[in-house]
N, C-alpha and C positions, 0 to 999 in steps of 0.2 A: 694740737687738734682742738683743744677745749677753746683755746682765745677763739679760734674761728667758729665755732658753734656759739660761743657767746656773744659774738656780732652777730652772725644771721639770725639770733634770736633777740638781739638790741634791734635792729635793723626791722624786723616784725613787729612788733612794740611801738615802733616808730609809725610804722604803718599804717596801723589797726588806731595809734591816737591820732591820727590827722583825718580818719575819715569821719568825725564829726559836721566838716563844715567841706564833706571834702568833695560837693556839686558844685562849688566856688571855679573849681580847676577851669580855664579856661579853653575851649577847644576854638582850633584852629580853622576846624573846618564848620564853625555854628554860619546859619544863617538866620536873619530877621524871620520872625512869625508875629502875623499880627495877631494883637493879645483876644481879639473876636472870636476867632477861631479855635482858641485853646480851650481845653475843656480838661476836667482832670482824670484821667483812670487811675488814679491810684486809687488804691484799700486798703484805709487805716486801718492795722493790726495790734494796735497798741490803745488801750483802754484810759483813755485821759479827761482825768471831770472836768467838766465847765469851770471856766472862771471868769471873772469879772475882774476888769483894770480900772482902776478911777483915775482918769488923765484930769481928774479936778477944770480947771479954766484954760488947761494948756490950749494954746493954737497949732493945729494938722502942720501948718505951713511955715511956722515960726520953726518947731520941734523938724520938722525936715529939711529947714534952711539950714539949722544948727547943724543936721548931721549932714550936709556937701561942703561944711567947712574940714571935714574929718576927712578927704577925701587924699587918700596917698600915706596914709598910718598904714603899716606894714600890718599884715596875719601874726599871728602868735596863738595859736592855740593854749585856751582855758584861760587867758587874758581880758581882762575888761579893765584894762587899764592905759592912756593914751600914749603915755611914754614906751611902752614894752609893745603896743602894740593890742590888734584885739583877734577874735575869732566871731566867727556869724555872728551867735547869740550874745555877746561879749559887747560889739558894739551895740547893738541893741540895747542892751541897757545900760550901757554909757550914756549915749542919747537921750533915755529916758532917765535916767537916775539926773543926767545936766538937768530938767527941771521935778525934781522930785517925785516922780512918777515910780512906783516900784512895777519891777516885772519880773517873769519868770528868768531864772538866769539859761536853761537850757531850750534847744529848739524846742523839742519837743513837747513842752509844758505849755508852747502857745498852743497848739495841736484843735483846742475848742476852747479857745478865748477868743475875745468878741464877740463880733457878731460878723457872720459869712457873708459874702457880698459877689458879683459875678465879675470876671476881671473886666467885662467890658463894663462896668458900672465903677468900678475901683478910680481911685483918687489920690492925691497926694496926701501922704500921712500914713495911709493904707499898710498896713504888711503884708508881704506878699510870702507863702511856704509852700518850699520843694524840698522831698527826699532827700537821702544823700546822694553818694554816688550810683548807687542800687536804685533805680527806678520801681522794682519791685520789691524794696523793705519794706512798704506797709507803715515807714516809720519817717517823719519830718524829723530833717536831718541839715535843712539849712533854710536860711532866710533875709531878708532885706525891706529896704524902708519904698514902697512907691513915689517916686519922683513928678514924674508927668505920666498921663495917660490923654494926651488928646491924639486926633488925626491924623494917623501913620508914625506917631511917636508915641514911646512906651517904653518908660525907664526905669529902673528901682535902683537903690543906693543898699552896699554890701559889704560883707569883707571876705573876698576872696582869698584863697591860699595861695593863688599865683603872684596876685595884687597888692591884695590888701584893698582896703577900701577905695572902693572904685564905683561907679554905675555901669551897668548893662543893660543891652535890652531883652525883652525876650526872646530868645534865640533857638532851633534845634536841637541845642544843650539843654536850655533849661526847659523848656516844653514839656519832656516828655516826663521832667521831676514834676513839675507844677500840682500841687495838689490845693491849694484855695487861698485866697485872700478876704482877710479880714480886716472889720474894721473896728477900731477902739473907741475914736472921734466922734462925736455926733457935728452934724450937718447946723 
């Protein structure tokens, strides 16, 4: 009886460590939403200071070309490494550490970094944060790199748990996470 309580309690563990990044999940029934119309209800519950990221001379477009070449590296939760594979936050600073850029390693440390912007103003370069799975945590729990935002197209670069890094758009799924997009880049 013990083995089998120590799996249902491994099995938990497992759980509870994948829902980091775990809005990545892909649903089957998502449909497109244009990103105009999205707005965000969540309420940050989590008290996170400002920070400032110095992308020094990098280029938006360059640094997101970089990361659609990452596109099919498998999930690996707490990973930020390209052989093993990454999680949300993980790739994120693969991408950015590729040109020297330091960032926070967890989602929720972008939480109020940058500088806010409206998705329909959002651009390539842009990072774009949603909740986890919990629409109502109150807490950025995952995230990705904006790819394209023009005319009926709108796409951010990710690491899903189902995927791995993949692009999506904004979809039914991720809508109702959506809690803002920032930007780091200046114009």
């Amino acid at each position: 009886m013990r083995i089998r309580e120590a799996g249902f309690a491994l099995a938990a563990m497992c759980l509870l460590i994948m829902e980091g990044c775990s809005s990545a999940r892909k649903s089957t029934t998502s449909v497109a939403v244009q990103p105009w119309d999205v707005t965000s209800g969540v309420k940050i519950k989590t008290n996170v200071p400002p920070r400032k990221i110095e992308v020094k001379n990098v280029d938006a477009t360059e640094l997101t070309a970089f990361a659609e070449t990452l596109v099919g590296i498998p999930y690996k939760y707490g990973s930020v490494k390209k052989e093993d594979g990454f999680d949300c936050s993980g790739f994120i600073s693969y991408v950015f550490n590729h040109y020297k850029i330091s960032v926070p390693r967890t989602t929720v440390a972008f939480t109020n970094a940058g500088e806010e912007v409206s998705i329909r103003n959002s651009k390539r370069g842009d990072i774009i944060l949603f909740t986890g799975s919990d629409a109502s945590s109150g807490v950025v729990g995952h995230m990705g790199i904006i790819t394209e935002n023009k005319k009926n197209n709108f796409w951010f670069i990710h690491a899903s748990t189902s995927q791995g890094v993949m692009l999506s758009t904004l979809n039914s799924y991720f809508s109702p996470r959506f809690v803002k997009v920032i930007r780091l880049f200046k114009d």
